[in-house]
Each structure stands twice: as C-alpha cells, then as structure tokens.
BAKE-902838 format. One line per 8 residues: their letters; for each residue z, y, x of N, C-alpha, C. Coordinates in steps of 0.05 Angstrom, whole numbers, padded with zeros to 5 digits, m for minus. Layout:
# residues N
a) Z,Y,X,Z,Y,X,Z,Y,X | ...
//
This chain:
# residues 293
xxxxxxxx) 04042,02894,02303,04017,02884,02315,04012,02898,02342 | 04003,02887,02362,03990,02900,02379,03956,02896,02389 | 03949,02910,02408,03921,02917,02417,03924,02922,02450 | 03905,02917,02458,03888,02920,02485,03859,02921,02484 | 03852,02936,02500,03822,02940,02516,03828,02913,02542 | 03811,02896,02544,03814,02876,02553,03797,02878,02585 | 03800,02895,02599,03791,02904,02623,03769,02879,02638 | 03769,02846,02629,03754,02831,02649,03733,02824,02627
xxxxxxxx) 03730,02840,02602,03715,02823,02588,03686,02837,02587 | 03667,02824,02586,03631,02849,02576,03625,02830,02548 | 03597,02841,02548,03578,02835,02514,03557,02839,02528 | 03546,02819,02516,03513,02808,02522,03505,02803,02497 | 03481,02820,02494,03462,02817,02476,03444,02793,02471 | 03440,02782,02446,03416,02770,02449,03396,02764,02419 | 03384,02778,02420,03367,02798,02394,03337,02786,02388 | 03320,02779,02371,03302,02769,02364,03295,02753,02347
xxxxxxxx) 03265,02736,02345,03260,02720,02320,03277,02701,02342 | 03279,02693,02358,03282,02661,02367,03318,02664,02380 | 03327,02687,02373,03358,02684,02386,03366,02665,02381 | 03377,02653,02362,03391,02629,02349,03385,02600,02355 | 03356,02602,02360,03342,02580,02355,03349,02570,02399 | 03344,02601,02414,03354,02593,02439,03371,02593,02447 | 03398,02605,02432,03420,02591,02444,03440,02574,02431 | 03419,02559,02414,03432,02535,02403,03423,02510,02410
xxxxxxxx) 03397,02520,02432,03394,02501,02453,03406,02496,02483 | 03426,02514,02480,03430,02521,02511,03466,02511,02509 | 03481,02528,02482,03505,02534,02491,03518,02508,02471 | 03541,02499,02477,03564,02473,02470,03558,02477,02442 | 03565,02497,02431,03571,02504,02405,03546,02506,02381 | 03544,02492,02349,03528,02499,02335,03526,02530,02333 | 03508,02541,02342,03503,02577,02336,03485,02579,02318 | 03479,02558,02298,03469,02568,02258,03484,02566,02250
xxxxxxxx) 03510,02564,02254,03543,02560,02237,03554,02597,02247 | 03537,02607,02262,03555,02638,02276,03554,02656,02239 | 03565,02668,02231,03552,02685,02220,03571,02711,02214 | 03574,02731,02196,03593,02752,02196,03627,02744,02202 | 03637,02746,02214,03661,02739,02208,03674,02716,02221 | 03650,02702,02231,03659,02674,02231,03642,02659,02255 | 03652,02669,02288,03647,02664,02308,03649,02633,02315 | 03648,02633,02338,03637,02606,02354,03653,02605,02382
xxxxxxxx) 03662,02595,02393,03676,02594,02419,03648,02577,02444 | 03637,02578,02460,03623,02558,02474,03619,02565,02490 | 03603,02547,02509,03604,02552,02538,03567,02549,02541 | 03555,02557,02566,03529,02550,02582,03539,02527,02608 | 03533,02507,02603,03537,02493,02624,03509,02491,02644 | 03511,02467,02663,03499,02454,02687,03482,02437,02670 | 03465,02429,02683,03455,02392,02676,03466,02377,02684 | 03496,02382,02698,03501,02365,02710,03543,02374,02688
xxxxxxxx) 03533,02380,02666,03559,02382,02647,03585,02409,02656 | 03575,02423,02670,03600,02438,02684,03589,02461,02679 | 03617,02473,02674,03615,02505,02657,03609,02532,02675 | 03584,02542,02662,03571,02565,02678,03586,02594,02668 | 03590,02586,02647,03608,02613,02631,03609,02607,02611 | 03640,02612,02593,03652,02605,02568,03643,02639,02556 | 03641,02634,02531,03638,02658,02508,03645,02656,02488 | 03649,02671,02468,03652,02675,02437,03626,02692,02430
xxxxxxxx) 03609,02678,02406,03594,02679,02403,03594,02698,02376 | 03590,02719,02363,03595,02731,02351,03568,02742,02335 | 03564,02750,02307,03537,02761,02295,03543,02791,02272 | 03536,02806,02277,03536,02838,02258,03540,02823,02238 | 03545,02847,02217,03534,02840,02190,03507,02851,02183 | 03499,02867,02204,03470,02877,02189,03452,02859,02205 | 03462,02831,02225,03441,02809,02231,03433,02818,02255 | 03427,02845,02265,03418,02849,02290,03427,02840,02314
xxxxxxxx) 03427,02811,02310,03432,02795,02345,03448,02782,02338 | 03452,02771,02358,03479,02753,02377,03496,02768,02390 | 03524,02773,02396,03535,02777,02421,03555,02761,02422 | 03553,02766,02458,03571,02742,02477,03601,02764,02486 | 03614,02758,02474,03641,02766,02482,03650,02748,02511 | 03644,02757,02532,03641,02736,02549,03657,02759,02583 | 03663,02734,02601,03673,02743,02625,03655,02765,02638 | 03672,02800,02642,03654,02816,02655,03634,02815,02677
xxxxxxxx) 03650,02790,02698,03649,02791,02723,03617,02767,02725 | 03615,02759,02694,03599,02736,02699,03570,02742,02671 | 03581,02769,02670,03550,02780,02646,03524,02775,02657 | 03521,02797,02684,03495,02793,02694,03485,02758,02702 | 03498,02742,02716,03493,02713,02713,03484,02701,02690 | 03510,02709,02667,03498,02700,02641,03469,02712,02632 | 03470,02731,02637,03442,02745,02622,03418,02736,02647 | 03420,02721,02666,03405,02712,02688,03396,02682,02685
xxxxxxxx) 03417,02667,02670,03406,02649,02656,03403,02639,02640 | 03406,02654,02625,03395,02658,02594,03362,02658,02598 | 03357,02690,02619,03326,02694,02619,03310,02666,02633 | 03327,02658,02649,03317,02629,02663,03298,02609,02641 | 03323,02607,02624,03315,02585,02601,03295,02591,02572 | 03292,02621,02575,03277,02637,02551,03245,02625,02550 | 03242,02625,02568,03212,02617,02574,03191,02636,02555 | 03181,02627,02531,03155,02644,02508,03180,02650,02481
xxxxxxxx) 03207,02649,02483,03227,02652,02473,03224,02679,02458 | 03219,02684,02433,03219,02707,02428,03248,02724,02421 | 03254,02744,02452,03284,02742,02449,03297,02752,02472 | 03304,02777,02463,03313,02801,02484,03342,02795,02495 | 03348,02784,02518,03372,02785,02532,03386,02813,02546 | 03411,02829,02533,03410,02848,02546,03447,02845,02558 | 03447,02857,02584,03481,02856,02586,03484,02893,02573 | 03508,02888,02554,03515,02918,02547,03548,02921,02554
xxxxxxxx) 03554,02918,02574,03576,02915,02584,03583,02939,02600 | 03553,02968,02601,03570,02991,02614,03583,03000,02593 | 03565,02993,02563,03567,03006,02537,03594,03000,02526 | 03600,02976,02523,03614,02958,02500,03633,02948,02513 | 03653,02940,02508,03677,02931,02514,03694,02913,02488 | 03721,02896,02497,03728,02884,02469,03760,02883,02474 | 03766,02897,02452,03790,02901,02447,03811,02881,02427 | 03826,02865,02437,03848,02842,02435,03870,02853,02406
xxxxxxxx) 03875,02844,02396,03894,02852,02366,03912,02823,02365 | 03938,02826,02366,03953,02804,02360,03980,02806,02341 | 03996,02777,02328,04018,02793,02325,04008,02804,02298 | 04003,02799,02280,03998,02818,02255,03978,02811,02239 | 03971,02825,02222,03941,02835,02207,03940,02858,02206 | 03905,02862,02202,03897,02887,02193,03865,02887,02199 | 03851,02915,02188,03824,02915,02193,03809,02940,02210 | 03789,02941,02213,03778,02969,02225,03746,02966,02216
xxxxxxxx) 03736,02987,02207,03706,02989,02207,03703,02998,02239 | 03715,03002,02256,03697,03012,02281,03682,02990,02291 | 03662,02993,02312,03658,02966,02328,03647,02937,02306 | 03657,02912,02321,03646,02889,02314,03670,02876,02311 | 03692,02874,02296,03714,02864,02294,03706,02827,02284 | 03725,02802,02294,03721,02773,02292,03741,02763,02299 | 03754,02749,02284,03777,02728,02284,03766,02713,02313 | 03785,02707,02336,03783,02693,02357,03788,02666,02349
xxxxxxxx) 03757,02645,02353,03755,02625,02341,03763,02596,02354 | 03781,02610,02386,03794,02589,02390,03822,02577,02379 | 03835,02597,02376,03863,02591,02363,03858,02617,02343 | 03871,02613,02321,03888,02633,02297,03904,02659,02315 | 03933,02645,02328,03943,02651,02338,03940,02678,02355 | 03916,02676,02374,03906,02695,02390,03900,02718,02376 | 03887,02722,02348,03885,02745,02337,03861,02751,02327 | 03857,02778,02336,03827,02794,02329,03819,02798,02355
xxxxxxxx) 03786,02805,02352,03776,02811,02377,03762,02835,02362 | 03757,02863,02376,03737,02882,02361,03716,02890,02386 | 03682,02882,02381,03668,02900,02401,03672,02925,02400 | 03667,02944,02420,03673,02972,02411,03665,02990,02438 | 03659,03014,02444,03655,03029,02462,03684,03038,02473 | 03698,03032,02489,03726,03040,02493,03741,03056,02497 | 03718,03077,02490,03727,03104,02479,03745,03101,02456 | 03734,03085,02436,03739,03079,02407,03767,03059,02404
xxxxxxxx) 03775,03055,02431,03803,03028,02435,03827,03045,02413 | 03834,03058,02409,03863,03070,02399,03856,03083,02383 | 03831,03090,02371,03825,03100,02339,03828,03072,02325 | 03812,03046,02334,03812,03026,02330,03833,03012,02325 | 03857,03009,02338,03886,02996,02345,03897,03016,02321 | 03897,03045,02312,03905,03057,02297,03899,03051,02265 | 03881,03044,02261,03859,03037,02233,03875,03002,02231 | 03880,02987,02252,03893,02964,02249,03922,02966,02249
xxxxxxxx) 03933,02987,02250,03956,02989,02249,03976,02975,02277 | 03960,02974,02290,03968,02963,02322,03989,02980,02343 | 03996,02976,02361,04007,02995,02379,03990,02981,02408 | 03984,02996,02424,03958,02995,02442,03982,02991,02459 | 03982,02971,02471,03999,02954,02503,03987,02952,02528 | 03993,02941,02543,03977,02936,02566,03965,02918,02574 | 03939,02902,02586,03930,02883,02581,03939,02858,02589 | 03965,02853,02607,03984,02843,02609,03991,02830,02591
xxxxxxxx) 04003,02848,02566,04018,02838,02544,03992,02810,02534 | 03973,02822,02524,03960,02798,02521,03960,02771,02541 | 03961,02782,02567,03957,02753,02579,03978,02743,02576 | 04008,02751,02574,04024,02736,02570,04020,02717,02539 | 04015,02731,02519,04012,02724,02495,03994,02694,02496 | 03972,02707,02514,03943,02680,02516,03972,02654,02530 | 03977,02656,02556,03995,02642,02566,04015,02628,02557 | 04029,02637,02539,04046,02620,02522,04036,02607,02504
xxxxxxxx) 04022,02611,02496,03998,02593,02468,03990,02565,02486 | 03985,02570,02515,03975,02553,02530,03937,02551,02524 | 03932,02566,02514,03895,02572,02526,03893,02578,02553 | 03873,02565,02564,03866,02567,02588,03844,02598,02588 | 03847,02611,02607,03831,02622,02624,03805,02628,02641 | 03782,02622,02646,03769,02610,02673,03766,02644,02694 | 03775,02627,02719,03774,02645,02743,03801,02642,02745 | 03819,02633,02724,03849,02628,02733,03865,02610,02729
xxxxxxxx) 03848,02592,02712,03860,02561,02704,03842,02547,02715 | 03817,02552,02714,03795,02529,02716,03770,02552,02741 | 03762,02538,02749,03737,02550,02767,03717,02542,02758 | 03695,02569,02754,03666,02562,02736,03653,02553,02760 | 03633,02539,02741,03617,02517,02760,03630,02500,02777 | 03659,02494,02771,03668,02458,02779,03681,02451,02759 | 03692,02465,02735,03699,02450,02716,03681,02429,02695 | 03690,02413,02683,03678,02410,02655,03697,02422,02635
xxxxxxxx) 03675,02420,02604,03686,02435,02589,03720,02423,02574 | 03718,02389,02573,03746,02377,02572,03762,02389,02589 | 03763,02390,02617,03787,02402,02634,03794,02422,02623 | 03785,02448,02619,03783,02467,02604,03800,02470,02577 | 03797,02446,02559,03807,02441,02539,03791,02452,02519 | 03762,02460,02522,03742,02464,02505,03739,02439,02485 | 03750,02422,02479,03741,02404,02462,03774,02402,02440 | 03790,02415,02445,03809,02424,02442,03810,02446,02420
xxxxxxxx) 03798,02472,02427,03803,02493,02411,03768,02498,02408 | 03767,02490,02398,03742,02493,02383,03712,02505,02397 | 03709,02499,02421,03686,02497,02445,03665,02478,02438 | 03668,02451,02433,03655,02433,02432,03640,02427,02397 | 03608,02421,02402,03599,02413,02374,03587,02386,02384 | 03601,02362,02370,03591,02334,02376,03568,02330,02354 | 03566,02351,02331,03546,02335,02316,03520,02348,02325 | 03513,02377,02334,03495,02391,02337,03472,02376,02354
xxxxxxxx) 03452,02388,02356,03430,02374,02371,03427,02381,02406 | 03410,02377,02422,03418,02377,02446,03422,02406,02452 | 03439,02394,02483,03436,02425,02494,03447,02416,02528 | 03445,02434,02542,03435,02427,02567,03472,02421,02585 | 03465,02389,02587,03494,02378,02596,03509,02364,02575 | 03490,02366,02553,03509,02343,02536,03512,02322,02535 | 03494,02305,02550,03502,02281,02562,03521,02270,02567 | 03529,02291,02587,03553,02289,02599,03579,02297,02585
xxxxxxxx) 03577,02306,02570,03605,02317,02551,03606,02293,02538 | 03579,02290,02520,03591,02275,02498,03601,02247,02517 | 03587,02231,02541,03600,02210,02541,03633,02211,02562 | 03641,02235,02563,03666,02245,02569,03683,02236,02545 | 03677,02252,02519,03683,02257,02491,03689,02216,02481 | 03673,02210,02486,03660,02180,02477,03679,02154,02489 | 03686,02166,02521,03691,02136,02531,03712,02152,02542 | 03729,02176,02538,03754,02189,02551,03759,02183,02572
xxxxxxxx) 03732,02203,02593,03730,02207,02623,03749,02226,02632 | 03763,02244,02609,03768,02267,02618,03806,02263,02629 | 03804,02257,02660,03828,02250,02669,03844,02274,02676 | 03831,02297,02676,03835,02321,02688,03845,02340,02661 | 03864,02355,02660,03864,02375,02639,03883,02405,02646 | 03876,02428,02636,03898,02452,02635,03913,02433,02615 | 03943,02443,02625,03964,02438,02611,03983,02454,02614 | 03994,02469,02590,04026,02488,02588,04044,02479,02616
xxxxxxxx) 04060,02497,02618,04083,02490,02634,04103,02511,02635 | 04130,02501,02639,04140,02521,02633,04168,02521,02673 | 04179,02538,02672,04197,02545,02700,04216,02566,02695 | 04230,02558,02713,04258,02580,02722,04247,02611,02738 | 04233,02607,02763,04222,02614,02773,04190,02622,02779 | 04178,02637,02777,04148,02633,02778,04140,02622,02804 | 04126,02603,02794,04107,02593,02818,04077,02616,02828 | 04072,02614,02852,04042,02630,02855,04021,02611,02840
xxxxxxxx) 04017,02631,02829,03977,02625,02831,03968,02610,02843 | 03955,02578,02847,03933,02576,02861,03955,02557,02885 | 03977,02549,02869,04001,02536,02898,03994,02510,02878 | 03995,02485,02901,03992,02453,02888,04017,02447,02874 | 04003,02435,02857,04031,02420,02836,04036,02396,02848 | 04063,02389,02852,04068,02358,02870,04089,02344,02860 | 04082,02318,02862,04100,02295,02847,04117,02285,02871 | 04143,02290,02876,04148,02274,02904,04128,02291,02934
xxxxxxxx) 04111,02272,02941,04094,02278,02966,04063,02277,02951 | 04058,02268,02920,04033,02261,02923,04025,02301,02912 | 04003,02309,02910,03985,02330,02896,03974,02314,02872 | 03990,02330,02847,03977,02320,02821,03961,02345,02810 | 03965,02366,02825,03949,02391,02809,03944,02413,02810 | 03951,02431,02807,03942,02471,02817,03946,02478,02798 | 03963,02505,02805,03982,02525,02785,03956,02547,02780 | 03957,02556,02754,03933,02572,02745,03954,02592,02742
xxxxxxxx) 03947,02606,02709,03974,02630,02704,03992,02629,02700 | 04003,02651,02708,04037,02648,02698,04049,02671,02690 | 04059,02675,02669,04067,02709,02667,04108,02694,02643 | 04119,02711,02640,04139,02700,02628,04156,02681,02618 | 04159,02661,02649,04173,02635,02640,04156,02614,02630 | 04120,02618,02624,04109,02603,02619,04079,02606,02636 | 04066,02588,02644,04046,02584,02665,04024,02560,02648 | 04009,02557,02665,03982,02530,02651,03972,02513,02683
xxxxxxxx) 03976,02494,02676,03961,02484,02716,03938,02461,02699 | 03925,02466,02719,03901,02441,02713,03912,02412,02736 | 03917,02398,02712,03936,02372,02734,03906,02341,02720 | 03918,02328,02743,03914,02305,02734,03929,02282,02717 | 03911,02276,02690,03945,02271,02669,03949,02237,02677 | 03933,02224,02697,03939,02198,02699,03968,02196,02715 | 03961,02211,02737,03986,02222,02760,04008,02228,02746 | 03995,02248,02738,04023,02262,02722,04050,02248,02706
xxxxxxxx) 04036,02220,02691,04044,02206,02676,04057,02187,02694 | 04052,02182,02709,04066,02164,02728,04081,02171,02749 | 04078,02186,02746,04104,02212,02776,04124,02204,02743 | 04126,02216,02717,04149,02227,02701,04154,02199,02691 | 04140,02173,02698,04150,02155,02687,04173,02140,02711 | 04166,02152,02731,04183,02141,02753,04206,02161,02767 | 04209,02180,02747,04228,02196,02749,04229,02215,02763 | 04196,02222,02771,04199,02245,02791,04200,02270,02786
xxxxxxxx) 04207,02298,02794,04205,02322,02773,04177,02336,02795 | 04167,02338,02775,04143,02361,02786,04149,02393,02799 | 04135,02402,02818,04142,02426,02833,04122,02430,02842 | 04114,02452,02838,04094,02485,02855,04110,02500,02881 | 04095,02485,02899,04111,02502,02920,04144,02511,02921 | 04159,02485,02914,04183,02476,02912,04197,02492,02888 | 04180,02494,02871,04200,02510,02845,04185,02488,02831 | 04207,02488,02814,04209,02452,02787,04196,02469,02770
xxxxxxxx) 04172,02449,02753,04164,02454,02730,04164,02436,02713 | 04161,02437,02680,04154,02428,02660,04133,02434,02649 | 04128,02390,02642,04103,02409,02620,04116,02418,02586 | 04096,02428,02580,04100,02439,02547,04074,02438,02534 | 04077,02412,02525,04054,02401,02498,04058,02423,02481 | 04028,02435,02483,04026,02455,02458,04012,02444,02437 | 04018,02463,02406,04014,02448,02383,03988,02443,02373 | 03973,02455,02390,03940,02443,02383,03931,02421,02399
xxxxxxxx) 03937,02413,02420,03933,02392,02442,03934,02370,02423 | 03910,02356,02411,03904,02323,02409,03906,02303,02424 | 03905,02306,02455,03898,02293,02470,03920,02269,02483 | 03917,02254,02498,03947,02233,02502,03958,02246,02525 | 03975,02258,02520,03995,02276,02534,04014,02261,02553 | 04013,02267,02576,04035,02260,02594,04068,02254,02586 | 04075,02230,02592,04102,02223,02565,04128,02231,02586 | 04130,02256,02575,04158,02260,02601,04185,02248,02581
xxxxx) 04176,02240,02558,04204,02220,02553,04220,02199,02563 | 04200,02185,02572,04197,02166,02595,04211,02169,02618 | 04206,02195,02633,04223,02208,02656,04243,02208,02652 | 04261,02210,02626,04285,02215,02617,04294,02190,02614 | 04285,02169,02612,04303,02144,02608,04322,02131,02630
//
C-alpha cells in the first residue's frame, strides 16, 4: 500500500443545526445520504451550471459537521460562497486548511484511528482519504500499513484510472460538471431536490448536451500540459495531465469521432495520442475501431 500528504488539497468546515439542510441545497450531491464512512463526491456550481469547486463531502462519527475535502487553492472562495448563500442559515462555515490536511492511501487495505479516514467515493480504485493534521501523515501511513511516497506517485495513480483533475483537466468556472465526468464517478444526484444550476445539468443529463468530455489517453512521448489536441489541421481538444505513458485531455467527442472515423491519428503538439476508454466511462465513446478499418 502506499500514502501521501496531498500538498493541493484543504478542509472546510461546515457545523450546525442547518449544515446539511444548506448544503444540500447548494452542492450536485444528496448530502442526507453523507454519513460515517460513506462520503459524497460534488461540486458548488454557477446558475448558470458550471463548476465553482468540486469536493468530497465527508461526516465524523461523533456528527460534529460536514467537511469538504476540497481544492487548497479554492477553500477561502469555497467558504466565501458558502457564507454568500447561508443567509439566517444556522451554520458555521470555517476554512481549516492551516490546521488539517488529507492524506491519499492506495494499492491495499488497512485502517487508522488518527484523523477522519473515508473511502474516496469517486472510484474504489483511488483508495482512502484520511483528514489529519500533517504532522500525523506517517504515524498514519504506518497504522495503515502504507509506505509514504511522493505526491507524484498518486497523481500518476489518479492519471491512469483516468479521473480528471480541475486546474488541470478542466478549468473552474468554465467547465460543466459532465465535461468533468462528474456524472460518471459519482458527482451527480438526479433524484435529489434542487440545487443551484440544476437546470442546467439535469437537461445536459436528459437530452445529452454534453459534447465535451475528459478522456484517458495514452503516448510514446509526453505531450505538454495545456498543448491543443489536433485531428489533421482541425483543434479537437487540450492536453490536461500526463505523468507515465498515460495523460487525460478534455476533447470534443463529436470531432473526435470523426477525425478516427476518417482515419486520422490524433496529436498534441505533433506527438500521436490514443484514446483509452476507461472501465467506468458509460458514456458513447469515440469509436477508434472505425479508424482501423
């Protein structure tokens, strides 16, 4: 098994009679389904459907709160509009992100009383997540029987699974949560009651607007970061991560399907890529069999 202290990630508090009740008005995800053990993946969108910040939504066992296992760089925002939307909310928003930190476990089993330990409820695969003061990272990793790596190793790990990222697959506040592939690994609740931008998801979800998606890919060569994916002469897309032979670009899958039906090979700044349908992807996948005929 291994472990990391996950250097981009914070925890946001959110504690009171009305926690649940406000951010199960706000975020993608049912949050009366959160409870010990058994997290929530979701996002805060726009009114206008586009993702303000993705989180894992996580609850103690002794009940004291909510926390947002959520992007460091995007705590104070989150906890900015959270307080936006609180209004007579009875319901303390706090960022504890000089405090708390969350430490990544993959590759194995095992347990720890330290911290806030929770199965990552996007994929199996990904592992454990533990809150924890990161002081506590390698007493922690030790009690799980882990060997503490570098945070690297995880992203390669995230990267081959093909989970997207945001700040490196997708850009907050222009994505939706489909691009994303939030409706995918477990982001999206179609039965829950409103929440702000569902409109727009569900008739994404409904009438399959979502032409845009992260998708696996795999190369000889690494492409950069952030270089266009091109069919021939047209731009079908933008290279997100890439760490060991495997990368994710957010393409367009109409393009896409029609560049590989007409035999064209896709390239990032003139290095050839593939895609690689990963095993949770539902969605109608770009048919590079086609390309092969």
């Amino acid at each position: 098994m291994k472990a990391t202290l996950l250097p981009d990630r914070g925890v946001v508090k959110v504690a009171g009679a009305d926690a649940r009740r406000l951010l199960n008005g706000l975020l993608t995800a049912d949050v009366d389904k959160v409870a010990p053990g058994a997290p929530r993946f979701a996002a805060l969108l726009t009114p206008q459907g586009k993702i303000i910040a993705d989180c894992i939504v996580a609850a103690a066992p002794a009940g004291d709160g909510l926390f947002l296992d959520c992007p460091l760089a995007l705590a104070p925002r989150l906890v900015e509009r959270l307080n936006f939307y609180k209004l007579r909310a009875k319901a303390l928003i706090e960022d504890l992100s000089a405090a708390l930190g969350v430490l990544a476990a993959w590759d194995g089993g095992g347990s720890t009383r330290i911290g806030l330990a929770y199965p990552d409820p996007r994929l199996a695969a990904l592992g454990l997540r533990v809150m924890l003061a990161p002081h506590l990272a390698a007493e922690a990793a030790a009690e799980l029987g882990a060997e503490m790596t570098a945070p690297e190793s995880f992203e390669a790990h995230r990267i081959a699974l093909g989970v997207p990222s945001g700040g490196h697959d997708f850009a907050y506040g222009d994505a939706f949560p489909h691009e994303a592939d939030m409706d995918q690994l477990a982001g999206l609740d179609f039965d829950k009651g409103c929440y702000v931008g569902q409109e727009v998801v569900s008739r994404m979800q409904h009438r399959g607007l979502a032409r845009s998606r992260v998708v696996p890919v795999t190369y000889d060569t690494p492409p950069t970061q952030g270089t266009a994916v091109r069919a021939g002469d047209k731009p079908v897309g933008t290279i997100g991560s890439v760490a060991a032979g495997h990368g994710l670009a957010l393409v367009r899958l109409d393009r896409v399907a029609e560049a590989l039906a007409a035999g064209l090979v896709l390239d990032a700044g003139g290095v050839p890529i593939r895609l690689a349908r990963p095993e949770w992807a539902r969605f109608a996948f770009p048919d590079e069999a086609r390309a092969a005929e």
